[in-house]
C-alpha positions in Angstrom: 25.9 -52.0 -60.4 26.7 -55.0 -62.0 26.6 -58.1 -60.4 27.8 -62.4 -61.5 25.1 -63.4 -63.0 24.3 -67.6 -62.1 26.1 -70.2 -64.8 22.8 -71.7 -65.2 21.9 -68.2 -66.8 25.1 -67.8 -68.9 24.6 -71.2 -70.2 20.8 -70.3 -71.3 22.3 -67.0 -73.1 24.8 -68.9 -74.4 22.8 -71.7 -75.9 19.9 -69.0 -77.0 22.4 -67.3 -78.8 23.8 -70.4 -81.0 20.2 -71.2 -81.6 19.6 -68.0 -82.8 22.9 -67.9 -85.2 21.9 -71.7 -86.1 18.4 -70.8 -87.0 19.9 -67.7 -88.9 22.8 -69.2 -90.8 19.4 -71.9 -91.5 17.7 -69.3 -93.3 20.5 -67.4 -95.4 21.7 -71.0 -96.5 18.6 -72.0 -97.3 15.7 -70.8 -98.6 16.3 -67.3 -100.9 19.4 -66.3 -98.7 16.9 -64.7 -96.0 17.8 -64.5 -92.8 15.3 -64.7 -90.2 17.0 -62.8 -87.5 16.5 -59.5 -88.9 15.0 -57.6 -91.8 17.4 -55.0 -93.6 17.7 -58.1 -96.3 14.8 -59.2 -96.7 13.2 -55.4 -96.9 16.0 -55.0 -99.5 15.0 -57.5 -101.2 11.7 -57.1 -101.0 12.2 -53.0 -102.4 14.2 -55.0 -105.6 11.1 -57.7 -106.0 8.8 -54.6 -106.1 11.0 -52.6 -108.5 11.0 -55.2 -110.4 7.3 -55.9 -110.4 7.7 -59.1 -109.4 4.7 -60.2 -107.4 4.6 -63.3 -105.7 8.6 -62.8 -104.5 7.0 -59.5 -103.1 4.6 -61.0 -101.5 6.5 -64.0 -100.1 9.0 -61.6 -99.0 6.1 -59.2 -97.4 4.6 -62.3 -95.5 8.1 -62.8 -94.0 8.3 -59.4 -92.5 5.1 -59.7 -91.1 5.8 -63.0 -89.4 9.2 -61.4 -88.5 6.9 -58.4 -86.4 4.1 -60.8 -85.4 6.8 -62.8 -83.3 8.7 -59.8 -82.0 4.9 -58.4 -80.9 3.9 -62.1 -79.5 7.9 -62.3 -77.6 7.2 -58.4 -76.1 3.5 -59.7 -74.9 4.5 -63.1 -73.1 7.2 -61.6 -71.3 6.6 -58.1 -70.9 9.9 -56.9 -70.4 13.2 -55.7 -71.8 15.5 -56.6 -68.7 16.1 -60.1 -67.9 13.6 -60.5 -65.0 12.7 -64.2 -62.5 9.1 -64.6 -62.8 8.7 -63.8 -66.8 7.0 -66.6 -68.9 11.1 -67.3 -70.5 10.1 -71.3 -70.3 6.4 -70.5 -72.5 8.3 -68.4 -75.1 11.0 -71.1 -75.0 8.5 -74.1 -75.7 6.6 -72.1 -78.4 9.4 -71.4 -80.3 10.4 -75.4 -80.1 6.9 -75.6 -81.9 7.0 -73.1 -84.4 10.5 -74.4 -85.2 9.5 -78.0 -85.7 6.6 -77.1 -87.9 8.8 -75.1 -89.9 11.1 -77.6 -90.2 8.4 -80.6 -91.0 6.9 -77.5 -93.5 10.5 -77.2 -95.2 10.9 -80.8 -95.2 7.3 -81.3 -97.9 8.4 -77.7 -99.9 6.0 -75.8 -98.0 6.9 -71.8 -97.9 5.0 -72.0 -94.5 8.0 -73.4 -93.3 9.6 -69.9 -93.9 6.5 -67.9 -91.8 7.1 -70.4 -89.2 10.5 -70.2 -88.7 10.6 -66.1 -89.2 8.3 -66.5 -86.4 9.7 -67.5 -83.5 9.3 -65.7 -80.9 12.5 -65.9 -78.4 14.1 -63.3 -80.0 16.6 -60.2 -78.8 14.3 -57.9 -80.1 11.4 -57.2 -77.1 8.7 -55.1 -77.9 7.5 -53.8 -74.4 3.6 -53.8 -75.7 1.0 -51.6 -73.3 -2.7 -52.2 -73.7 
């Protein structure tokens, strides 16, 4: 059964979802054309780096997948749930990705590739891995 959902929630899903494309569009305009929403690029990319030989792309472009996972794995432990639940720790995972996002920016801004970890990051994200210890 599906019931209205509150407009303060529509508006949050709205405005995660234009962050998300913002951050995203960010990334492919940016820095290599990655995007940071997703990895069938970058793992294509990094297959052509390693083909190629090309270390430190391969590398790079490892480092963001990892980042990519680590924030899925840290999203899927804060709120420990794939249904849209009150009580979850939304507002924690909402002010860490502020962080991260900042520091990648500030990171970006003085040429640092830690800017592209940090962003890749974030941990909001739709993907939510339900972890079990």
């Amino acid at each position: 059964m599906i019931s209205r959902l509150p407009p303060w929630v529509e508006t949050g899903a709205f405005t995660l979802a234009f962050t998300a494309g913002s951050v995203n569009a960010v990334g492919l305009l940016g820095f290599s054309h990655q995007a940071v929403s997703h990895l069938t690029g970058t793992s294509t990319l990094l297959g052509l780096g390693m083909a190629q030989l090309d270390v430190l792309s391969s590398v790079h472009l490892l480092l963001v997948i990892l980042s990519f996972v680590v924030g899925a794995a840290l999203s899927g432990f804060l709120i420990d749930s794939s249904a849209l639940q009150p009580g979850r720790r939304y507002g924690l995972a909402l002010l860490l990705e502020t962080a991260l996002l900042l520091l990648a920016m500030l990171a970006l801004q003085h040429n640092s590739v830690a800017g592209h970890y940090l962003a890749t990051i974030w941990p909001q994200r739709p993907v939510v891995c339900r972890m079990r210890w």
